[in-house]
C-alpha positions in Angstrom: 1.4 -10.8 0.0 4.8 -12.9 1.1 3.7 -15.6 -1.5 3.7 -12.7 -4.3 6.6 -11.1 -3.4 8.8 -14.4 -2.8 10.5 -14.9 -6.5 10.5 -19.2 -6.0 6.7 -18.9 -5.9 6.4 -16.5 -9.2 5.0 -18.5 -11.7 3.2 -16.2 -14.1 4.2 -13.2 -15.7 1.7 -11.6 -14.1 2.5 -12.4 -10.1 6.6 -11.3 -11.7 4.7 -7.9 -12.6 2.8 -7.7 -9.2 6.0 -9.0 -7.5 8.1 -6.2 -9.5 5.8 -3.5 -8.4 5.6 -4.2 -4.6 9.6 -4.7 -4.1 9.7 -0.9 -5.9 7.2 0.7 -3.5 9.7 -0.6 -0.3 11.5 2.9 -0.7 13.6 2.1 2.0 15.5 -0.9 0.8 16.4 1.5 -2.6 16.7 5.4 -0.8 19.0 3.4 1.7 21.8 2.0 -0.9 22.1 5.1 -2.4 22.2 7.2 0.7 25.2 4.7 1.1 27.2 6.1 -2.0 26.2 9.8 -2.0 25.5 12.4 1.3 21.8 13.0 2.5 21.9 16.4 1.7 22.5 15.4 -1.7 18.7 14.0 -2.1 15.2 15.9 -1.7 12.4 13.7 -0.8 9.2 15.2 -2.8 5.7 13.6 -1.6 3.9 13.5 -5.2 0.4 14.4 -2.7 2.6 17.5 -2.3 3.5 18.0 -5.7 -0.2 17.0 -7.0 -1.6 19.4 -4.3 0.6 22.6 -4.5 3.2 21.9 -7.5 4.1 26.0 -7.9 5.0 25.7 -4.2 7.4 21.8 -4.4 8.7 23.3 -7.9 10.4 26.1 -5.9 11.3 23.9 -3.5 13.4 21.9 -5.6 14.6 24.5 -7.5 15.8 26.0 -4.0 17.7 22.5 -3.5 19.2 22.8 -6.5 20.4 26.5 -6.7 18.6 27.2 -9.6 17.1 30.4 -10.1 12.9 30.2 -9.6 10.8 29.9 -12.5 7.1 29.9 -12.6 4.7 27.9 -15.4 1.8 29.3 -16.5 0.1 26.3 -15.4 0.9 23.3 -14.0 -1.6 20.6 -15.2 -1.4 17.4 -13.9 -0.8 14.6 -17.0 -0.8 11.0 -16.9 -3.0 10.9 -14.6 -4.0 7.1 -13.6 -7.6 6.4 -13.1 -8.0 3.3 -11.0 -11.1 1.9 -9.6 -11.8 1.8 -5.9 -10.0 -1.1 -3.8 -12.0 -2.6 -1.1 -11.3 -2.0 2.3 -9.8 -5.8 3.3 -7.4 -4.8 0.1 -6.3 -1.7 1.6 -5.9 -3.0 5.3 -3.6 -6.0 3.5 -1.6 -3.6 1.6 -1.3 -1.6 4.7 0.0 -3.9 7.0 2.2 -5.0 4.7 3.8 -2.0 4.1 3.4 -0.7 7.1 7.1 -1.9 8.7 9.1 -0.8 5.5 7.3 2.8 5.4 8.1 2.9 9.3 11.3 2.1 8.5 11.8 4.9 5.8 10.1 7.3 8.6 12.7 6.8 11.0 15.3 6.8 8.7 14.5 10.3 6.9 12.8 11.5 10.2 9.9 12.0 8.5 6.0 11.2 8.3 4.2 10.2 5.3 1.0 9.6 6.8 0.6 6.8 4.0 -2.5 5.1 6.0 -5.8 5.6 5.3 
């Protein structure tokens, strides 16, 4: 994981693409510079679980945060849906350990659990 995410050791488009998408998914280092520029109260942190799971109920919420009157959709279906197959467990333990100090981060920093880990 540190020898894909360190640019001086990129050195084919596809460890760039793997390297692009890892340094996106460390929300802390991105949520934090713009929580820099505009107030907290200024952003609403939506879970997409939440979102997949009950989107009627995270649609109002966000509607609520942005003073907007509530409207409901007939449906909500869920579109580009990514179908991927299943990683093996030493994957996910990798992945989660090395996330797991930039999603702590994040947690303490919005005072909030994401219960990420599997």
């Amino acid at each position: 994981m540190e020898s894909i995410t360190r640019k001086s050791n990129i050195n084919s488009l596809n460890n760039f693409s793997i390297s692009k998408y890892i340094k996106r998914s460390q929300y802390i280092e991105h949520l934090s510079q713009w929580m820099e520029i505009f107030p907290r109260n200024q952003f609403l942190i939506v879970k997409s679980e939440d979102l997949f799971a009950t989107p009627e109920t995270t649609v109002n919420e966000v509607f609520e945060f942005l003073g907007v009157e509530s409207y409901q959709l007939p449906q909500y279906p869920q579109v580009n849906q990514g179908k991927y197959p299943p990683i093996s467990e030493s994957i996910r333990q990798t992945m989660n350990d090395y996330f797991r100090p930039f999603n702590q981060q994040l947690e303490e920093y919005l005072d909030r659990k994401f219960n990420w880990y599997c």
